[in-house]
C-alpha positions as CSV (number, residue, x, y, z in Angstrom):
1,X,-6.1,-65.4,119.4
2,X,-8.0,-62.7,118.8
3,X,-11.8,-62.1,120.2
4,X,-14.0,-62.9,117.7
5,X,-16.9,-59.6,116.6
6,X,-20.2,-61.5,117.8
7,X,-21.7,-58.3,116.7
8,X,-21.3,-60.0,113.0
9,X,-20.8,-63.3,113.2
10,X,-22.0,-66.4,115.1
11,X,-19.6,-67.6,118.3
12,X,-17.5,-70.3,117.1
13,X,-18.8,-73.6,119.0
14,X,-16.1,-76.6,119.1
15,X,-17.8,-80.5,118.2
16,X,-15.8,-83.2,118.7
17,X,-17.0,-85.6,115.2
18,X,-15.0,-88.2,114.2
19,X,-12.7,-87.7,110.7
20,X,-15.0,-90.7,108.6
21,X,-17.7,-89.3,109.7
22,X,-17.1,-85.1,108.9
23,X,-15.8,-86.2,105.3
24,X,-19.1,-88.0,104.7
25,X,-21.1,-85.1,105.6
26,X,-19.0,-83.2,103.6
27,X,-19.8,-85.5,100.4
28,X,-23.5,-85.9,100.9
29,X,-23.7,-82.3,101.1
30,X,-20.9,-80.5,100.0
31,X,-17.6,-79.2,101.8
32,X,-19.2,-75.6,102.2
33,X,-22.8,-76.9,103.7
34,X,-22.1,-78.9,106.7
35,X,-22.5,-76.1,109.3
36,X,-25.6,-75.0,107.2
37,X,-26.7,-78.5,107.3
38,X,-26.2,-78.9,111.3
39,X,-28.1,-75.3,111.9
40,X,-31.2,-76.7,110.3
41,X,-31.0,-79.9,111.9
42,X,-31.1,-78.1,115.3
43,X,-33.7,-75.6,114.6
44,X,-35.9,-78.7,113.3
45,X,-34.8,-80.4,116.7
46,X,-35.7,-77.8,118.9
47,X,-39.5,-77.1,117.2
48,X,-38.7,-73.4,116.1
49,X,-41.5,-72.3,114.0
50,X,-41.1,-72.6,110.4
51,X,-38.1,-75.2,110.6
52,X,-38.7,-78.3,108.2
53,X,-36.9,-81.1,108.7
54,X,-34.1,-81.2,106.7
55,X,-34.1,-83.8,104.3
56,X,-31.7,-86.8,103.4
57,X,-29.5,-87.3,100.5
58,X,-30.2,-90.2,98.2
59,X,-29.2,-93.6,99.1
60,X,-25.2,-93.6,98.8
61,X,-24.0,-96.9,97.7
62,X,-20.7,-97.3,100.4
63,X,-21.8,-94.8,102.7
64,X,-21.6,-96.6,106.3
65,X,-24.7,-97.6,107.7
66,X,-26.4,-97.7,104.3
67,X,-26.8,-101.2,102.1
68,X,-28.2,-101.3,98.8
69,X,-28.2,-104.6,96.8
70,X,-26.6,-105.0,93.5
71,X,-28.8,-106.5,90.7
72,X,-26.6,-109.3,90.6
73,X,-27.2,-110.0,94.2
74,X,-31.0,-109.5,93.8
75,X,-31.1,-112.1,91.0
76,X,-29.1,-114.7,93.3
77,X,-31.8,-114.1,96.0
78,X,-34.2,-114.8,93.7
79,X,-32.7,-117.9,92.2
């Protein structure tokens, strides 16, 4: 493999993130953004000045760790 011109160009740095979890990055934010995504999330992190917190997508409907009711299942609570 051929070295890499830092001179240009960030190091490549290896993560180990599981398959479900890189393709729903990759549909909250688009294929292209992740590693844009993850540089902003560690600049926030480490307090560098200027760094917002990067915001959340919208509530995905599917998306693991995220439940939103239906309106049926609202009305059946309510009943």
């Amino acid at each position: 493999m051929a070295k890499q011109n830092t001179e240009r160009h960030t190091p490549l740095r290896p993560l180990r993130i599981p398959d479900d979890e890189w393709e729903a990055l990759g549909n909250a934010v688009g294929e292209r953004n992740r590693t844009r995504l993850i540089r902003e999330y560690i600049r926030w992190y480490l307090r560098w000045p200027d760094s917002p917190q990067p915001s959340r997508p919208p509530e995905q409907i599917g998306a693991p760790g995220i439940t939103k009711k239906s309106d049926q299942q609202k009305q059946e609570e309510s009943s």
